[in-house]
C-alpha positions in Angstrom: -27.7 -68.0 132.9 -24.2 -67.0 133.5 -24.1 -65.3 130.4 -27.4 -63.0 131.2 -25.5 -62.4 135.2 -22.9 -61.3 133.1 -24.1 -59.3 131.3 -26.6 -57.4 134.0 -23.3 -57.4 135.7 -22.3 -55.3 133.1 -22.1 -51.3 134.0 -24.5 -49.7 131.8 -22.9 -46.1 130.2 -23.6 -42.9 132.2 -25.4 -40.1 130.3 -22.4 -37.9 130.6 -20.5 -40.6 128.3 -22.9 -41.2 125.5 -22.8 -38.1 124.0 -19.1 -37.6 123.6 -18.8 -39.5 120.2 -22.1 -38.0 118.8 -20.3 -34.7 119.7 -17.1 -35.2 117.7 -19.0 -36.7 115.0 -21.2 -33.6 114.6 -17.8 -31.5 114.5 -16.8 -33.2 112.4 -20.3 -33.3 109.8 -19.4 -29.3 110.6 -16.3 -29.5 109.2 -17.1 -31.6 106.3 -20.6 -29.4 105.3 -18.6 -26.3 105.1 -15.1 -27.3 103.2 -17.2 -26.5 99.5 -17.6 -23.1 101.2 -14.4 -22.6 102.4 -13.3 -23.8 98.9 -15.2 -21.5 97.0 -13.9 -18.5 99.6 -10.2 -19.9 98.7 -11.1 -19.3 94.8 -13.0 -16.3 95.2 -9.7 -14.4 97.5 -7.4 -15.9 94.6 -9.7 -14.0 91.8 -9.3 -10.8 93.6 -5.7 -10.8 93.7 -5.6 -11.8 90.3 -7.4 -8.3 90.0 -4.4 -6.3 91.0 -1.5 -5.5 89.7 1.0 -6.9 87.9 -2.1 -9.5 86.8 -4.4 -6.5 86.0 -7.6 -8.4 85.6 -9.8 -5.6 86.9 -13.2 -7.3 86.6 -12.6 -9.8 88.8 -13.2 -7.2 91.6 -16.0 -7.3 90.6 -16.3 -11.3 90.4 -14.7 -11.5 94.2 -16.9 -8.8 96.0 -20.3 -11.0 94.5 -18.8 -14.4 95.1 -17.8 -12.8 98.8 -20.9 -11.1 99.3 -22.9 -14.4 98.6 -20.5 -17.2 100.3 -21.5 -14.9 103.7 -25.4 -14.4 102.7 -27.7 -16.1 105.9 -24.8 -17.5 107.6 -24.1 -17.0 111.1 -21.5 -14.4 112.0 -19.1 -17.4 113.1 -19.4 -19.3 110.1 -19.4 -16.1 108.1 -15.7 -14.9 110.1 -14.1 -18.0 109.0 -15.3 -17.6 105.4 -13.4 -14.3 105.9 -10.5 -15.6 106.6 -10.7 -18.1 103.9 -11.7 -15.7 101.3 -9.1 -13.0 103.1 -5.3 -15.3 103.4 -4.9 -16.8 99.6 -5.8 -12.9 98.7 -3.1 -11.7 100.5 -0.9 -14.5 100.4 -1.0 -13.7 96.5 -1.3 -9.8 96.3 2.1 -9.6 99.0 3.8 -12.6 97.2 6.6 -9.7 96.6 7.4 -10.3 100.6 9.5 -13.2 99.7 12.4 -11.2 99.1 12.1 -10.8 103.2 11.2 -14.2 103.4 8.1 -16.6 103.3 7.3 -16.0 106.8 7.2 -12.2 106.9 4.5 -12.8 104.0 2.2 -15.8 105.7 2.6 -12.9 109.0 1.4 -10.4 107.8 -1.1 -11.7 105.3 -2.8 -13.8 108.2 -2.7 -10.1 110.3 -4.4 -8.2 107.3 -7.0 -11.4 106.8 -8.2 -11.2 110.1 -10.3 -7.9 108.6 -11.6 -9.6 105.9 -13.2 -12.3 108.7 -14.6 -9.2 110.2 -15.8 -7.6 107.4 -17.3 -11.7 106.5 -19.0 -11.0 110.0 -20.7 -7.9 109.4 -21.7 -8.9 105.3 -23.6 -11.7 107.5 -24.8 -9.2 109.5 -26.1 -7.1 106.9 -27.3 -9.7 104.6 -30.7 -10.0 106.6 -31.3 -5.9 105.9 -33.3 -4.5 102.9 -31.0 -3.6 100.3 -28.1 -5.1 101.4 -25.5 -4.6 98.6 -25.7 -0.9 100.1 -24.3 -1.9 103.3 -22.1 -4.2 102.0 -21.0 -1.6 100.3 -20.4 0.7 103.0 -18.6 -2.6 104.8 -15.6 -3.0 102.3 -15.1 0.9 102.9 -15.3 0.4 106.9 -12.6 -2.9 106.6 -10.5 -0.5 104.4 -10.5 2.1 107.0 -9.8 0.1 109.8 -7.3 -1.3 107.9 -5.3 1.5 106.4 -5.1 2.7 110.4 -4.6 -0.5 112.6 -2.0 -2.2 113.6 1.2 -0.2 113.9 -0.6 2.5 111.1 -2.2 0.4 108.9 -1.4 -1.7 105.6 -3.3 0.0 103.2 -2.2 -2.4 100.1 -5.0 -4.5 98.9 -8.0 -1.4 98.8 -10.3 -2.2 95.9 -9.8 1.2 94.6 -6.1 0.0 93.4 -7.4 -2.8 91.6 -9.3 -0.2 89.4 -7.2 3.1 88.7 -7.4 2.1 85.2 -11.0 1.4 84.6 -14.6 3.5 84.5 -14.7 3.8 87.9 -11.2 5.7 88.3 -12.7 9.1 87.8 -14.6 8.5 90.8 -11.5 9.1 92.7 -11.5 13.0 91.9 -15.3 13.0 93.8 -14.3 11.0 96.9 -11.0 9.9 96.6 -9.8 6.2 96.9 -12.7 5.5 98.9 -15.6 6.4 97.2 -14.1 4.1 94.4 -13.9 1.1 96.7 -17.5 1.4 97.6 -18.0 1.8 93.6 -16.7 -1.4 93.0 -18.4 -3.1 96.1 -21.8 -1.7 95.1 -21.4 -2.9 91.7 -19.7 -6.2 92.8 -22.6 -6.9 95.7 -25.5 -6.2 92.9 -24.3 -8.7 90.7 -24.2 -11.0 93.7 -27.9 -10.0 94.2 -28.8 -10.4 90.9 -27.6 -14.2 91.0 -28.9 -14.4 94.2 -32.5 -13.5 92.1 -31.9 -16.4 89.2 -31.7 -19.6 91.7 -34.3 -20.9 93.8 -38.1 -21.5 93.6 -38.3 -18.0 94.5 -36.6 -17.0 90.8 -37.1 -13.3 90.3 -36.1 -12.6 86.5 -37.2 -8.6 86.9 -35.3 -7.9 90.3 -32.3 -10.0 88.9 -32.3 -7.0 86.0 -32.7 -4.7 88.0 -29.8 -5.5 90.6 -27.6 -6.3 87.2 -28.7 -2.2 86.0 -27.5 -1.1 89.1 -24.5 -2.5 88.8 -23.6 -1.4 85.1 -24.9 2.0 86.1 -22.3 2.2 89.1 -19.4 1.0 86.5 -20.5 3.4 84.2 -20.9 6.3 86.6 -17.2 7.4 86.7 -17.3 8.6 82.7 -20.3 11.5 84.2 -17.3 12.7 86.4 -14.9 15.7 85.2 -11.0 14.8 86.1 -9.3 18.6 86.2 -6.4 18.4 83.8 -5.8 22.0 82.3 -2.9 24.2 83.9 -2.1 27.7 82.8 1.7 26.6 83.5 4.0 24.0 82.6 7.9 22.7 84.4 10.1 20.8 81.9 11.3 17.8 84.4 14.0 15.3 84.0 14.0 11.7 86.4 17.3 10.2 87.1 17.1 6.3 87.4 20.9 5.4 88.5 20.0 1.4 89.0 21.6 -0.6 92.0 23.9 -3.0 91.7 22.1 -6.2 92.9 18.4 -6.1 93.6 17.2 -7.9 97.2 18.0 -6.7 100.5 21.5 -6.1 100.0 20.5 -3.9 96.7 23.2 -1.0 97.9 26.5 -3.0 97.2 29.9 -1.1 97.9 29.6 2.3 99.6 29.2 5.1 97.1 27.3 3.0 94.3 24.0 4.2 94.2 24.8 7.2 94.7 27.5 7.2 91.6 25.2 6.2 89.2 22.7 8.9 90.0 25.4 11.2 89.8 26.9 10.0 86.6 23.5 9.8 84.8 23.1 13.1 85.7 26.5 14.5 84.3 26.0 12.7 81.2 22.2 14.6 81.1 24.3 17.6 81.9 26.5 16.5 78.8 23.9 16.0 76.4 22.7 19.3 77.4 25.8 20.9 76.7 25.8 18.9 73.2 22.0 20.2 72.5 21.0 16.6 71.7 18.9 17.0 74.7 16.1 20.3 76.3 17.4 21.9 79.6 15.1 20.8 82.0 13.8 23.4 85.0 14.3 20.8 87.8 16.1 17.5 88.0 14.3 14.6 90.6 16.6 11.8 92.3 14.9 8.8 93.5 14.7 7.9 97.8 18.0 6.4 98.9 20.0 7.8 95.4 22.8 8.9 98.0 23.2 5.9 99.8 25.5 8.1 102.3 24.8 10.6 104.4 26.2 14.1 102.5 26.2 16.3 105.9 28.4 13.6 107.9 30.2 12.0 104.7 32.0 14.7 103.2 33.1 12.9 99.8 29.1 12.2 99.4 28.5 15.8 99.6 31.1 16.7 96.8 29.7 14.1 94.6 26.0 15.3 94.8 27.0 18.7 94.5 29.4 18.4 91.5 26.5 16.7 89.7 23.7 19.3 90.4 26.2 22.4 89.3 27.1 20.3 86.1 23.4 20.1 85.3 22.6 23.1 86.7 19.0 22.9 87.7 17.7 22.3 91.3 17.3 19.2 92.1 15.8 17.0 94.4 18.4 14.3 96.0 17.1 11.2 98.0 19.2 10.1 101.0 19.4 8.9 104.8 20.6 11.7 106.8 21.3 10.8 111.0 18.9 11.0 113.2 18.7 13.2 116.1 20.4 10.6 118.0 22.3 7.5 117.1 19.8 5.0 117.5 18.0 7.3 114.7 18.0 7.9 110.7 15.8 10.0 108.4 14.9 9.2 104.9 15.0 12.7 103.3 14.4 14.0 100.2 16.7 17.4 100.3 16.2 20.0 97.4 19.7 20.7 96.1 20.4 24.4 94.3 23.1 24.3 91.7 24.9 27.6 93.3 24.0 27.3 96.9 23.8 23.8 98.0 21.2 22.0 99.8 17.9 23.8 101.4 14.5 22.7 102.0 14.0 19.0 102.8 11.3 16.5 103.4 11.9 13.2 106.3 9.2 10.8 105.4 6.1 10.5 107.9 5.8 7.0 108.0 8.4 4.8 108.3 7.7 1.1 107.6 7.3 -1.7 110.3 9.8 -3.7 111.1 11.5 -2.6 107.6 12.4 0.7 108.3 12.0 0.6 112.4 11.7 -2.2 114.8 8.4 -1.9 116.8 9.1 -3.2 120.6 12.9 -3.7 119.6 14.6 -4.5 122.5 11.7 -7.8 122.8 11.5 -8.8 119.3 15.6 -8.7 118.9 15.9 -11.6 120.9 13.3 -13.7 118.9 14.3 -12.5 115.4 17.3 -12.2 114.7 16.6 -10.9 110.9 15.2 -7.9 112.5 18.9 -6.8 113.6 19.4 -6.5 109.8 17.5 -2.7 111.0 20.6 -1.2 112.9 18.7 2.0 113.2 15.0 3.0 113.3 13.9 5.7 110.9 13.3 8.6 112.8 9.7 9.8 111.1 9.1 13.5 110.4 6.6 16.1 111.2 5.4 17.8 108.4 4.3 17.6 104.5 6.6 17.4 101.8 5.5 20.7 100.3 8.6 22.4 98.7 9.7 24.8 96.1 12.0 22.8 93.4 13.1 25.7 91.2 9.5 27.0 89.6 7.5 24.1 90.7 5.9 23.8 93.9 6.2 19.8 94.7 4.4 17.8 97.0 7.0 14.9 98.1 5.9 11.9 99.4 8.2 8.9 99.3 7.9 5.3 98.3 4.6 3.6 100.5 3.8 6.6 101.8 1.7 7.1 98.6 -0.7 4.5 99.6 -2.0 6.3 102.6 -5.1 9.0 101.6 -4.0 12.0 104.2 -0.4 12.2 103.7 -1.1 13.1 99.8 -4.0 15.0 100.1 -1.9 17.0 102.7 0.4 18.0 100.1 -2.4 19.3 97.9 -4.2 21.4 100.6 -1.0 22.9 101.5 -0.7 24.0 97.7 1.5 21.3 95.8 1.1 21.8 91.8 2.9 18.7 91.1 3.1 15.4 93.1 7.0 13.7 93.5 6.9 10.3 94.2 10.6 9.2 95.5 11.0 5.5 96.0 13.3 2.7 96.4 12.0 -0.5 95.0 15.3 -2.5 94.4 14.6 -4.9 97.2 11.2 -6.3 95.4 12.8 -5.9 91.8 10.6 -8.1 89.6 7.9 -9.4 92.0 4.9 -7.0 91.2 5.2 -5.0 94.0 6.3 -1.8 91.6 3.8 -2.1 89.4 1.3 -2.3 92.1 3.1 1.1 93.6 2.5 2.5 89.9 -1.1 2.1 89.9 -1.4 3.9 93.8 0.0 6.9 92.0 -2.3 6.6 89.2 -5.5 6.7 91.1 -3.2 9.7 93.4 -3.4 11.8 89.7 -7.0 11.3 89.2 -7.8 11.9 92.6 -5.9 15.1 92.5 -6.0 16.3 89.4 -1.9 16.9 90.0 0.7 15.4 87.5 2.6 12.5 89.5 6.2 11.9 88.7 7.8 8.6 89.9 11.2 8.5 90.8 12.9 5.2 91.6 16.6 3.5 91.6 15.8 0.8 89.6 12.1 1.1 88.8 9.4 1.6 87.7 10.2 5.5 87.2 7.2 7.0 85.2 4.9 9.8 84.2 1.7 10.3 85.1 -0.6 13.0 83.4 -3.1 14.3 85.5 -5.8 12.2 84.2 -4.0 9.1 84.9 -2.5 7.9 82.0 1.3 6.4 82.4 3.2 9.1 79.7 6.2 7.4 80.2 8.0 4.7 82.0 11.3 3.0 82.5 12.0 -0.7 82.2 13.2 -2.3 86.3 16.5 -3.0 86.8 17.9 -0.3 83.5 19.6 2.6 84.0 17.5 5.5 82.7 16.1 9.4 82.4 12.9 10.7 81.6 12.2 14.0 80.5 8.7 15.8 80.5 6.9 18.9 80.1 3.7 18.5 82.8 1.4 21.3 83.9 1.3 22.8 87.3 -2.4 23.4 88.2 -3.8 25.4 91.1 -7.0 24.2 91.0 -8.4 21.4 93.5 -10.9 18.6 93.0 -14.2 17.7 94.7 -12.1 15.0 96.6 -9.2 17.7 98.0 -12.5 19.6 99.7 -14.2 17.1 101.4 -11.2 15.2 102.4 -12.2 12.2 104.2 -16.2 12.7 104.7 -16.6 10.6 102.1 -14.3 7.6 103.9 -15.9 8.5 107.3 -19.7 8.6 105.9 -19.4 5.3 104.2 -17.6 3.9 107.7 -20.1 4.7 109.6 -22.8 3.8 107.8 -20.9 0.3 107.5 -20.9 0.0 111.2 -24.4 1.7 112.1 -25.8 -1.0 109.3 -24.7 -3.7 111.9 -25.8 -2.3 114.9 -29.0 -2.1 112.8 -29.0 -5.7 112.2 -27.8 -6.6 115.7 -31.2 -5.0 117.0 -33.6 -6.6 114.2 -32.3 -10.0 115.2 -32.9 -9.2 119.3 -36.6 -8.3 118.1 -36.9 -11.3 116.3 -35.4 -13.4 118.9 -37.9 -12.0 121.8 -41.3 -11.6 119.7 -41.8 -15.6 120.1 -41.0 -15.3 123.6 -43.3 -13.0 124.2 -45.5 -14.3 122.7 -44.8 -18.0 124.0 -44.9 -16.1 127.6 -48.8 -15.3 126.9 
């Protein structure tokens, strides 16, 4: 009897208690159902890097797009945004791995920042995924992501665009029809197909004939690119020489003493200008310096000045000289490239657009200072210029860009408009010497040659310099870390591709449709949603 008082004695639990363990315990069942998912997602980012340069394993673009494209099929937009992310951080925790030189942190930084697309592209695959033929929109997606991307925040990141995983494959020549992202949709198309055609080989529902079909498609769009003309004849020619002086430590402190760089530039050209003399080498038309090969400025440094210009009369050829000029202040710098005449001295120049975040300027300095203190490692911002790099270097008409500017589509294609005949590519890679991160800046310009049907010619302080024919293929390149020259004859064409006239309606068209693929997918599951309610109401 006291035992039953006791017990009726005994507060009974209140509904709003109850279902508190039930609650973490389905969280937790979440959590548990969805780690294969998130596992696969982990693999599937890691394939795509592996895609990219220096790993080069083009067709698994293809193999990440379909396992991304079905890891996101019928799930809800939440669950498909953190399968995003999954699939998005190992990618670019992999691809960026050349960030270390900076540190670990400024790679896990930005890499979460650039994922944070791929869980809203995730979203809108999910989205789409319930719309006929949706491969097409996914399609459309990857070039929408890329957009965004290549634009947002701070100007965009553009590394990591399908289209320079594959500017060595059948779908390159694409490029000269749309550019870099008619190539991305390519790839996606092809990639989301295959998806579909698995898709069609599981199940009860097992569709053998649809599964060909979708697998067709997908070899047709690989195969597409060899239908498409890449402009390569020229009625002239410019006999070029590329001076690769080396540094004399690569990292962030690749500059050493004053006057180093910009010594071993000058001597490699001398002894050019020697071996000239000695007829054991051509006379080139025009000689090309790499960014930062005066690592003084030669208007406020007058020793610099007589160094650069005692090795451009010795030679005798213009020649276009990389260096940081001031600013029109003294917070300010610019990164030039200056086009240096033998008998008159320097001329023309080109300051570089876009200046790199947090590498080259300090966004929101005076806040961030005080937090990072690596960031004062930046004394000065670059001050960023305000027109192309279009310049006449002795006979050739050059279209300058320097070092990651080649990654973004309108600073290039700018050149071309404005009537470049050859595209210069000056860069400084010494801080990333040996981490992938030239190669990967090798294959931009590839896909920059195809696209515009322009010889590119790399020029770098300690690599990679190279070569590139209009068609694509690498000519010649040096070995990172080497001193070395490179002499060519390439051809100066006038002519412009398909992708020079439309510019970006090809980037915008696909965008779009990307975007007006989810709002169609938005309304179809609203209808859905009130049909039974209607007809529940009745």
């Amino acid at each position: 009897m006291p035992v039953t008082q006791e017990r009726s004695g005994t507060a009974p639990e209140t509904p709003d208690e109850a279902p508190v363990p039930g609650r973490r315990a389905r969280v937790l069942a979440k959590v548990r159902a969805g780690l294969p998912r998130t596992g696969l997602a982990v693999l599937a980012g890691l394939l795509l890097a592996l895609a990219f340069p220096p790993f080069d394993l083009w067709p698994l673009s293809l193999v990440g797009v379909a396992a991304f494209s079905l890891l996101t099929r019928g799930r809800t937009v939440r669950q498909a945004a953190w399968t995003g992310f999954a699939f998005g951080l190992p990618f670019f925790l992999l691809l960026l791995s050349w960030l270390r030189v900076v540190g670990w942190d400024a790679t896990v930084g930005l890499s979460v920042i650039e994922a944070l697309f791929l869980a809203l592209l995730g979203a809108g695959l999910a989205l789409t995924s319930r719309l006929p033929g949706w491969p097409l929109w996914a399609a459309c997606l990857w070039v929408t992501q890329e957009w965004a991307r290549d634009r947002l925040p701070l100007g965009g990141f553009p590394w990591g665009r399908l289209a320079f995983a594959n500017t060595a494959t059948p779908f390159t020549p694409l490029a000269a029809l749309g550019g870099a992202p008619l190539v991305t949709f390519a790839v996606a198309l092809a990639g989301a197909l295959l998806g579909w055609a698995a898709l069609r080989l599981r199940g009860p529902r097992r569709a053998p004939k649809a599964a060909a079909l979708a697998a067709l498609g997908a070899v047709a769009t690989l195969l597409a690119g060899y239908l498409v003309p890449v402009p390569t004849a020229a009625a002239d020619t410019v006999k070029v020489a590329l001076i690769q002086g080396n540094v004399p430590n690569p990292g962030m402190d690749f500059l050493g003493r004053p006057m180093m760089v910009l010594n071993n530039h000058a001597s490699a050209t001398e002894k050019l200008a020697a071996d000239i003399k000695a007829g054991t080498v051509e006379k080139p038309d025009i000689v090309i310096w790499p960014e930062n090969s005066s690592d003084l400025d030669p208007f406020s440094d007058p020793l610099a000045y007589q160094r650069i210009d005692a090795a451009v009369r010795a030679v005798g050829v213009p020649t276009l000289v990389g260096t940081l000029v001031d600013g029109p202040d003294e917070q300010h710098v610019q990164n030039e490239g200056i086009v240096w005449d033998p008998k008159t001295g320097p001329g023309a120049s080109y300051t570089k657009q876009h200046p790199v975040p947090f590498g080259e300027y300090v966004p929101f300095r005076d806040q961030l200072m005080k937090v990072i203190t690596r960031l004062q490692r930046v004394a000065r911002d670059f001050y960023p210029g305000d027109h192309n790099g279009v310049m006449q270097l002795g006979p050739a008409k050059i279209g300058d860009v320097i070092c990651f500017e080649v990654a973004y589509d309108e600073i290039v294609r700018d050149t071309v408009d404005k009537g470049a005949r050859v595209l210069v590519v000056q860069t400084n890679n010494a801080t990333y010497a040996k981490t992938g991160q030239p190669e990967q800046q090798l294959a931009m310009s590839r896909l920059r040659a195809v696209e515009h049907g322009r010889a590119v010619l790399i020029a770098a302080t300690s690599g990679i310099s190279a070569v590139i024919a209009p068609d694509g293929t690498v000519q010649q390149q040096t070995e990172e870390l080497t001193a070395a020259e490179l002499s060519a004859v390439v051809p100066l064409p006038d002519g412009t591709t398909v992708a020079d006239r439309v510019g970006a309606v090809p980037e915008w068209t696909l965008a779009v449709g990307g975007l007006l693929a989810c709002g169609a997918a938005l309304l179809a599951g609203r209808r859905r949603v009130t049909r039974p309610l209607a007809s529940g109401s009745s």
